[in-house]
N, CA, C and O atoms as a printed pandas DataFrame, in Angstrom:
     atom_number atom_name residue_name chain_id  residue_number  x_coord  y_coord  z_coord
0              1         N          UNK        A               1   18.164   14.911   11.828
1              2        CA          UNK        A               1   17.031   14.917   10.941
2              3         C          UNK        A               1   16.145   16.111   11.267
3              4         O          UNK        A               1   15.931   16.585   12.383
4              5         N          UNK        A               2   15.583   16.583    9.882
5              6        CA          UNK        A               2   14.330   17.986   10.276
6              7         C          UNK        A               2   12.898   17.396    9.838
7              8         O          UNK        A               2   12.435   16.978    8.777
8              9         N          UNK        A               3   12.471   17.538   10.990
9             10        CA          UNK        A               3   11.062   17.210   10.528
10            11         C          UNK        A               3    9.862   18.301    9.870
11            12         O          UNK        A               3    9.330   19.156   10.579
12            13         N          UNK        A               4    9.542   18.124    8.442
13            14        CA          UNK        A               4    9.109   18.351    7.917
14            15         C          UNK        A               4    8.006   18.643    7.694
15            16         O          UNK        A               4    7.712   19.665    7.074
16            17         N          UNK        A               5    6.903   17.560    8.287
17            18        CA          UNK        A               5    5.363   17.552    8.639
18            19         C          UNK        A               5    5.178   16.858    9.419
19            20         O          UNK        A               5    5.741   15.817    9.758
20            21         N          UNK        A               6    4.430   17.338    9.746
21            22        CA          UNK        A               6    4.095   16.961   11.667
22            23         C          UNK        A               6    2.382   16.284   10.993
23            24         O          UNK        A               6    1.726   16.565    9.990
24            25         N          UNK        A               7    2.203   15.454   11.965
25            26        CA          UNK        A               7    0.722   14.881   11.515
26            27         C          UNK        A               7    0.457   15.089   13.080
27            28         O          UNK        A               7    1.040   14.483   13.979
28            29         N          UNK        A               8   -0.786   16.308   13.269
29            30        CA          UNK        A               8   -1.030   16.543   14.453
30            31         C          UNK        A               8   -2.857   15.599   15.077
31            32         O          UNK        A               8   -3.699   15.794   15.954
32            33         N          UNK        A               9   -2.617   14.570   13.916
33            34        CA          UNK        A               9   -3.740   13.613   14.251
34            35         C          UNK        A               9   -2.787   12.199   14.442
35            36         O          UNK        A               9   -2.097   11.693   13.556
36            37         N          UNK        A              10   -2.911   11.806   15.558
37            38        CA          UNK        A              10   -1.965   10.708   15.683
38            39         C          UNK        A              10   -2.761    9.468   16.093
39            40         O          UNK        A              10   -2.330    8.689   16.943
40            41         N          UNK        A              11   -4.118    9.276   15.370
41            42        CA          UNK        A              11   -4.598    8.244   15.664
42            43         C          UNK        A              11   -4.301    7.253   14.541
43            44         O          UNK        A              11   -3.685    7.439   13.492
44            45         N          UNK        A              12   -5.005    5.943   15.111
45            46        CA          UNK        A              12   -4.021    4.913   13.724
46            47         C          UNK        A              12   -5.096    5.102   12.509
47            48         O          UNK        A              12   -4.677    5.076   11.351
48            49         N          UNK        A              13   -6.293    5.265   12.744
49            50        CA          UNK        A              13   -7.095    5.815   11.030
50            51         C          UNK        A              13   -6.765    6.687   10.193
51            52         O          UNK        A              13   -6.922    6.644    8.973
52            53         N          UNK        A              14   -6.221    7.642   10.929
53            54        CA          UNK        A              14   -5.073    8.837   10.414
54            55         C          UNK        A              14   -3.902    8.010    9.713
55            56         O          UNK        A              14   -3.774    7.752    8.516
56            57         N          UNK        A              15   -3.270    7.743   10.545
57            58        CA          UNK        A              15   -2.083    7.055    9.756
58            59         C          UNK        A              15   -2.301    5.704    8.923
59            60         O          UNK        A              15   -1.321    5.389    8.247
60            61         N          UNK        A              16   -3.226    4.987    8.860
61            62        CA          UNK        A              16   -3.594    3.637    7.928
62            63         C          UNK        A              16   -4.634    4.564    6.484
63            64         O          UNK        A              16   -4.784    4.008    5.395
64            65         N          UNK        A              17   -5.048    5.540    6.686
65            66        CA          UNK        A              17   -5.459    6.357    5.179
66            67         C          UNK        A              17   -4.699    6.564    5.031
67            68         O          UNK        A              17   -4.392    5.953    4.008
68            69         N          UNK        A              18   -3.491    7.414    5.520
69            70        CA          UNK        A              18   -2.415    8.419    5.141
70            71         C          UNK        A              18   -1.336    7.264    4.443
71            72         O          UNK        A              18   -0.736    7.714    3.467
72            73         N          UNK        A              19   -0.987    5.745    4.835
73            74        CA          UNK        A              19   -0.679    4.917    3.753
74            75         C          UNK        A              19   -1.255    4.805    2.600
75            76         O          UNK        A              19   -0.795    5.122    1.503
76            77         N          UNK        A              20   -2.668    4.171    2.944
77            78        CA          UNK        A              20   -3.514    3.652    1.679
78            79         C          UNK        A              20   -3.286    4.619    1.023
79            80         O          UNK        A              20   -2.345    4.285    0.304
80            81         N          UNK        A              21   -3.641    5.971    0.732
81            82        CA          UNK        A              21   -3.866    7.079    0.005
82            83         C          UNK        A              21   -2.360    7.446   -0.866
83            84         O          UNK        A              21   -2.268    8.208   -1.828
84            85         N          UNK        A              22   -1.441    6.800   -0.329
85            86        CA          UNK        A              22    0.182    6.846   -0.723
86            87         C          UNK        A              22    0.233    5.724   -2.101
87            88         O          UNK        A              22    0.806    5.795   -3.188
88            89         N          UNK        A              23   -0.610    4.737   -1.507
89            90        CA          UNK        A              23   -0.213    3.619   -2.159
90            91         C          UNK        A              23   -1.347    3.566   -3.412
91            92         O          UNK        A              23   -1.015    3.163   -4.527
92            93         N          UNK        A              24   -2.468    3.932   -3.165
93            94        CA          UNK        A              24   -3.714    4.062   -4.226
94            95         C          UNK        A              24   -2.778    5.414   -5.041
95            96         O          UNK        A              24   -2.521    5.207   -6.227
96            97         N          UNK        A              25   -2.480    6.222   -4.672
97            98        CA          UNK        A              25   -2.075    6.993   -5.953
98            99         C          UNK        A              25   -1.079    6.575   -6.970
99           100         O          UNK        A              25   -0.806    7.046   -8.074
100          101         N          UNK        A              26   -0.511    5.356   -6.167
101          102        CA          UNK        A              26    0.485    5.032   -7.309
102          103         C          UNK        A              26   -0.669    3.577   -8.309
103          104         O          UNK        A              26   -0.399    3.331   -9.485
104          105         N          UNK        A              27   -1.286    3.182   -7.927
105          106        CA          UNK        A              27   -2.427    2.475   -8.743
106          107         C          UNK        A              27   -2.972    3.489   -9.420
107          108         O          UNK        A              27   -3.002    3.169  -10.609
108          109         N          UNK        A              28   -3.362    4.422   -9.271
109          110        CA          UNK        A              28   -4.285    5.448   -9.862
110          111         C          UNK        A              28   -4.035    6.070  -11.134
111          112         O          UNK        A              28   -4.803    6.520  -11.985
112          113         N          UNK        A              29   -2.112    5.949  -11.032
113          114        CA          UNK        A              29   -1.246    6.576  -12.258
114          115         C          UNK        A              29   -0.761    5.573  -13.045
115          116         O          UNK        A              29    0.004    5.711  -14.000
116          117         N          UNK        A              30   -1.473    4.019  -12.394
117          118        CA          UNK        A              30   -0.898    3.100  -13.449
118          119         C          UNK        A              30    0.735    2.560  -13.363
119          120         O          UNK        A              30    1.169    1.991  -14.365
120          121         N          UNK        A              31    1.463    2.699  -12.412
121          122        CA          UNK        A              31    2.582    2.214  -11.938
122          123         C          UNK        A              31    2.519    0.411  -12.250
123          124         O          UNK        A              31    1.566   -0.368  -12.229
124          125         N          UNK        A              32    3.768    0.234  -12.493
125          126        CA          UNK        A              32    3.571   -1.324  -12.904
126          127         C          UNK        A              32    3.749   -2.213  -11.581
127          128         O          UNK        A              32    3.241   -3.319  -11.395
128          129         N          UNK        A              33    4.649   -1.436  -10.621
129          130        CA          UNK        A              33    4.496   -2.257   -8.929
130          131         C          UNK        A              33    4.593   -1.398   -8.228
131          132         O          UNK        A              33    5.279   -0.376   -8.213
132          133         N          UNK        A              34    3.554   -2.004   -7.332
133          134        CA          UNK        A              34    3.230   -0.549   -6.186
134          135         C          UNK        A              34    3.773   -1.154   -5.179
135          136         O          UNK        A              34    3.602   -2.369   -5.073
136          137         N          UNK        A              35    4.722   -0.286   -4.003
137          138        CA          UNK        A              35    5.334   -0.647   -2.794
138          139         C          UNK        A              35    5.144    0.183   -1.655
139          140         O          UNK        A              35    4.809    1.303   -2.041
140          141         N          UNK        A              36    5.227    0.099   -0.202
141          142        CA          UNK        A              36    5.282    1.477    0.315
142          143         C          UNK        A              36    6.762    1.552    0.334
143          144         O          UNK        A              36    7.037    1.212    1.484
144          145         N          UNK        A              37    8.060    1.847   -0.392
145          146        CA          UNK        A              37    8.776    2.547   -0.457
146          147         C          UNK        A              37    9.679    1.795    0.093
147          148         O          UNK        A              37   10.516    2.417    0.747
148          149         N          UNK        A              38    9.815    0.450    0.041
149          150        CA          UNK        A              38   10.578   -0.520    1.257
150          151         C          UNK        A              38   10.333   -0.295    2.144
151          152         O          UNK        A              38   11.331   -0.143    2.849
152          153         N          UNK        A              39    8.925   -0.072    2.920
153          154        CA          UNK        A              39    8.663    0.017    4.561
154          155         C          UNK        A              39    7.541   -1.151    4.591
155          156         O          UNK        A              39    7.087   -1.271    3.453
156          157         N          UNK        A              40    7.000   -1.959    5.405
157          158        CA          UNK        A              40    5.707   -2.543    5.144
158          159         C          UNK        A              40    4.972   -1.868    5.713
159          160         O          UNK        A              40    5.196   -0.864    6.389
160          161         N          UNK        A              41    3.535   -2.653    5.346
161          162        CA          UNK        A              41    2.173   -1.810    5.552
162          163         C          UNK        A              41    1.426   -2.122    6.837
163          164         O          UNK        A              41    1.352   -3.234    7.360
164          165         N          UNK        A              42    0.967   -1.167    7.210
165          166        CA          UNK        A              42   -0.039   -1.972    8.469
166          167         C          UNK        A              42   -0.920   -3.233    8.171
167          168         O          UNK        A              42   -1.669   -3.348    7.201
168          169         N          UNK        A              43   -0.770   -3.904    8.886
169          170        CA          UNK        A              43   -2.060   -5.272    8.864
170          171         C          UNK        A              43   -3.333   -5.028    8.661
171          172         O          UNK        A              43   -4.199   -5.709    8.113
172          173         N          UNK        A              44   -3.372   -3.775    9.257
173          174        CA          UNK        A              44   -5.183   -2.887    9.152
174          175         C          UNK        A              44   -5.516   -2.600    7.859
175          176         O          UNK        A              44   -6.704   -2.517    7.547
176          177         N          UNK        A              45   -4.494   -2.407    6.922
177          178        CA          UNK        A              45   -4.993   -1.653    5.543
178          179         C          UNK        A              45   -4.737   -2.789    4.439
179          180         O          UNK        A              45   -4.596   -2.401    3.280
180          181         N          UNK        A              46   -4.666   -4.181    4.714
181          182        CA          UNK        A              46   -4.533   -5.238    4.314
182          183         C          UNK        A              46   -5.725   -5.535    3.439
183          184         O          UNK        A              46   -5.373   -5.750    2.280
184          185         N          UNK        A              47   -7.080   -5.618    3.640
185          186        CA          UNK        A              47   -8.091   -5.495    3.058
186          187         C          UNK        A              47   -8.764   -4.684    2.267
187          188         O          UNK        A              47   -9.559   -4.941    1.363
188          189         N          UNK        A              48   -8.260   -3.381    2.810
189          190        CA          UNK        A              48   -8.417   -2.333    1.458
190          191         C          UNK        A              48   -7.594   -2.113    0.159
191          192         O          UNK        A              48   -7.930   -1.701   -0.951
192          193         N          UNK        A              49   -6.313   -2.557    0.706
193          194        CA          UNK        A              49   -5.460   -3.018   -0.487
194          195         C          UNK        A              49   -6.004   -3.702   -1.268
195          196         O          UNK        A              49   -6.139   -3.337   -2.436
196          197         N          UNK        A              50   -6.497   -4.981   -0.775
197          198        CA          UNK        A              50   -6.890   -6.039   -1.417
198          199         C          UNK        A              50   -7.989   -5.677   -2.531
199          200         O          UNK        A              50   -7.742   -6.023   -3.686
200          201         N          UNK        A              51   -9.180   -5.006   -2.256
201          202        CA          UNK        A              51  -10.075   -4.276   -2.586
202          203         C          UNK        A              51   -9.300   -3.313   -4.009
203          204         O          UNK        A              51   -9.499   -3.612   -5.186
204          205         N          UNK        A              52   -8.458   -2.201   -3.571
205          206        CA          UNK        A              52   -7.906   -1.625   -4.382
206          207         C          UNK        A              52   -7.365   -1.712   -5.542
207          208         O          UNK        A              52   -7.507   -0.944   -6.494
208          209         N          UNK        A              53   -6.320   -3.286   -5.418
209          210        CA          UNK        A              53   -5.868   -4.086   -6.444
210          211         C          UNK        A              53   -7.053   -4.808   -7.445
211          212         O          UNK        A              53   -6.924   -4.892   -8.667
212          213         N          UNK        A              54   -7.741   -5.102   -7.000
213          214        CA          UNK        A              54   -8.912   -5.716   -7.405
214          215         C          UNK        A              54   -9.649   -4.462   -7.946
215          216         O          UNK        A              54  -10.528   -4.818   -8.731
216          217         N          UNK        A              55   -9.598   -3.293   -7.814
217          218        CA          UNK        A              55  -10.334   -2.712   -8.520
218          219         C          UNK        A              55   -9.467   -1.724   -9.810
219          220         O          UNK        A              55  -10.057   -0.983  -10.597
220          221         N          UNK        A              56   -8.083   -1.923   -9.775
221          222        CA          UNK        A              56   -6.732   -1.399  -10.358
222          223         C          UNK        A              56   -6.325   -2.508  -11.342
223          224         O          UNK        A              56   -5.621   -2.181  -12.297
224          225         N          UNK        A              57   -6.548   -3.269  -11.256
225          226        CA          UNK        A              57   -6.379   -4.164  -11.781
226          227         C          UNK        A              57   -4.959   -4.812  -11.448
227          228         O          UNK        A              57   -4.333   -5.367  -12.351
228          229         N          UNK        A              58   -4.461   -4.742  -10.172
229          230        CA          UNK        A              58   -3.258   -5.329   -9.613
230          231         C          UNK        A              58   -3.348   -6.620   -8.898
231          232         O          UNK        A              58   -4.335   -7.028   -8.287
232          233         N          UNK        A              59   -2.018   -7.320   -9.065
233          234        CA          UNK        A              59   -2.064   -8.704   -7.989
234          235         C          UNK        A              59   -1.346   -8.660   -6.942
235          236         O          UNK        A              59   -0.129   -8.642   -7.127
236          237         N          UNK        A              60   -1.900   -8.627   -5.421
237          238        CA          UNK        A              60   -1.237   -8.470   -4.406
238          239         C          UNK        A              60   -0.571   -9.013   -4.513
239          240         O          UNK        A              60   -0.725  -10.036   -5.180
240          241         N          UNK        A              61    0.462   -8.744   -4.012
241          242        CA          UNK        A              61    1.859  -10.312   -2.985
242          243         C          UNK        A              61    1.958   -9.744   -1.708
243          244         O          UNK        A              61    2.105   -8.566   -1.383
244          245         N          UNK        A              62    1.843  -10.901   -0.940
245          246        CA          UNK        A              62    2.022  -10.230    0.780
246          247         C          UNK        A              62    3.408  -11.098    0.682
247          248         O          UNK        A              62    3.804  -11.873   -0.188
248          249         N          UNK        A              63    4.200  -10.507    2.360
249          250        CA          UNK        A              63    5.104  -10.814    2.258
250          251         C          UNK        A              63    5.438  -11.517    3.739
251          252         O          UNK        A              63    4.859  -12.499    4.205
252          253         N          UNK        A              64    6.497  -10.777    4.340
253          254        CA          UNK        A              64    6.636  -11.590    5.557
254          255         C          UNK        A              64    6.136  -10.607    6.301
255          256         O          UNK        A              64    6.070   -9.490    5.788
256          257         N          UNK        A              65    5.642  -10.820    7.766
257          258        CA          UNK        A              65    4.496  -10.685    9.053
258          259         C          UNK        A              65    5.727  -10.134    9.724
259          260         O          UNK        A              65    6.831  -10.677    9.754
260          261         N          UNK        A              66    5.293   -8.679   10.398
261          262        CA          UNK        A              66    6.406   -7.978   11.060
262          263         C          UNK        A              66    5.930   -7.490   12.351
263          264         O          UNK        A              66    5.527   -6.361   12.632
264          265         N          UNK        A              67    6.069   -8.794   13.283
265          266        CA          UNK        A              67    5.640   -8.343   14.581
266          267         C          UNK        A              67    3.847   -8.011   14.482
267          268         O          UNK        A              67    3.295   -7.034   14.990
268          269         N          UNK        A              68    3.206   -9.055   13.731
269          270        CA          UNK        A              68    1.615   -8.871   13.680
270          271         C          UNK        A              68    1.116   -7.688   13.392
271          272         O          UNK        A              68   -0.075   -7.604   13.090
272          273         N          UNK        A              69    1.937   -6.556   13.433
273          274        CA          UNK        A              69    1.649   -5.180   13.233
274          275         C          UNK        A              69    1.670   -5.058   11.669
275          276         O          UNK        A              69    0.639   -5.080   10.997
276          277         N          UNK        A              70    2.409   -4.980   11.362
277          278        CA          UNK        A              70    3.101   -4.806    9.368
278          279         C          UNK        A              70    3.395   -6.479    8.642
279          280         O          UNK        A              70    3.699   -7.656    8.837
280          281         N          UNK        A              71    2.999   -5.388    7.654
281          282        CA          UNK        A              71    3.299   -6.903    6.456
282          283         C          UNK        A              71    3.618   -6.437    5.032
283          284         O          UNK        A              71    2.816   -5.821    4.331
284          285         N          UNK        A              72    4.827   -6.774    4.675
285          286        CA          UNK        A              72    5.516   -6.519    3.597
286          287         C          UNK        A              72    4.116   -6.625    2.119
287          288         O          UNK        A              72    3.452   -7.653    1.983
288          289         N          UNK        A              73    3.981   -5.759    1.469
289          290        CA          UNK        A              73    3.093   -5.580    0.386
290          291         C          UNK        A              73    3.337   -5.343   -1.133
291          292         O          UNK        A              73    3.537   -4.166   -1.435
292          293         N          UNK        A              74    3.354   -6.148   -2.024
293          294        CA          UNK        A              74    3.618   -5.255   -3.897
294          295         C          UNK        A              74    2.597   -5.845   -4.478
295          296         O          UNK        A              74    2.137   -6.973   -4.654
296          297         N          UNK        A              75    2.346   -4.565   -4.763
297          298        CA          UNK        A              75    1.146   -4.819   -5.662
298          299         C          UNK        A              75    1.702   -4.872   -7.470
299          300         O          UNK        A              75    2.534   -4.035   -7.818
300          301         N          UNK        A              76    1.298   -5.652   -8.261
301          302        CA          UNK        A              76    2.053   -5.630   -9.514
302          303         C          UNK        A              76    0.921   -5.650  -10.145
303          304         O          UNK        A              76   -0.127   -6.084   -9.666
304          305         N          UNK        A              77    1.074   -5.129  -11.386
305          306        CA          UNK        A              77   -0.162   -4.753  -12.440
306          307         C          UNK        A              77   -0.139   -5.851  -13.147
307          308         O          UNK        A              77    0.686   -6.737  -13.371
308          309         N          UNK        A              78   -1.499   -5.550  -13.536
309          310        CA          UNK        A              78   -1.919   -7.231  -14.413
310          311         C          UNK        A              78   -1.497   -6.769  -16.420
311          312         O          UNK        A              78   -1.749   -5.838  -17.186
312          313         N          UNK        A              79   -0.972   -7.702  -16.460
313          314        CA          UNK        A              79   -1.019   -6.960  -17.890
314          315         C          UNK        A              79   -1.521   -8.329  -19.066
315          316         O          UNK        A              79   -1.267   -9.468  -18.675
316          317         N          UNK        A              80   -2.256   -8.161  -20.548
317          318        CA          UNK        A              80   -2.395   -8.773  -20.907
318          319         C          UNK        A              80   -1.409   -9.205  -22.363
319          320         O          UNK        A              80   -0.948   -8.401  -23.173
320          321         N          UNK        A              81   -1.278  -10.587  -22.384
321          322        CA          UNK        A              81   -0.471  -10.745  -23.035
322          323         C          UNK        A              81   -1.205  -11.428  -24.786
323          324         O          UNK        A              81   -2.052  -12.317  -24.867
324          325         N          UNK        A              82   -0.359  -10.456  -26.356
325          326        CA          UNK        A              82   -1.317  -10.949  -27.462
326          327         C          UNK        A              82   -0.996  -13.101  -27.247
327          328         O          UNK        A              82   -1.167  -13.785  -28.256
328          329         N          UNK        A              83   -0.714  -13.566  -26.358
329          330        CA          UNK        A              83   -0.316  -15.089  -26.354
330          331         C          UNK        A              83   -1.320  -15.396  -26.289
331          332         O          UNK        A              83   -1.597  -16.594  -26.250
């Protein structure tokens, strides 16, 4: 493997924006389910998600708990139906 970009800030606020900011852009463009890519998310950015969806108009689903650290995340868009 070649590594590509180096993140020469290796603290975890660094890396828990550097998700969120992955995952808010795909809310931002209106995606109908937002994922991180089949990886889960930190536990830390659990609440800003939450926040995010809620302001995107998405419905979380958490998933399964990965070693208290990560937790599986999709966010799915709300859509309204003429029913």
């Amino acid at each position: 493997m070649e590594l590509f970009i180096k993140f020469t800030d290796s603290s975890e606020s660094f890396t828990n924006g550097v998700e969120f900011g992955r995952l808010l852009n795909k809310m931002e463009r209106g995606d109908e389910n937002v994922s991180n890519n089949g990886f889960p998310c930190h536990i830390e950015n659990m609440e800003v998600l939450e926040s995010a969806c809620l302001a995107y108009g998405y419905i979380p689903v958490w998933g399964k708990d990965h070693y208290g650290e990560w937790v599986d995340f999709m966010g799915i868009k709300k859509v309204a139906g003429d029913n």
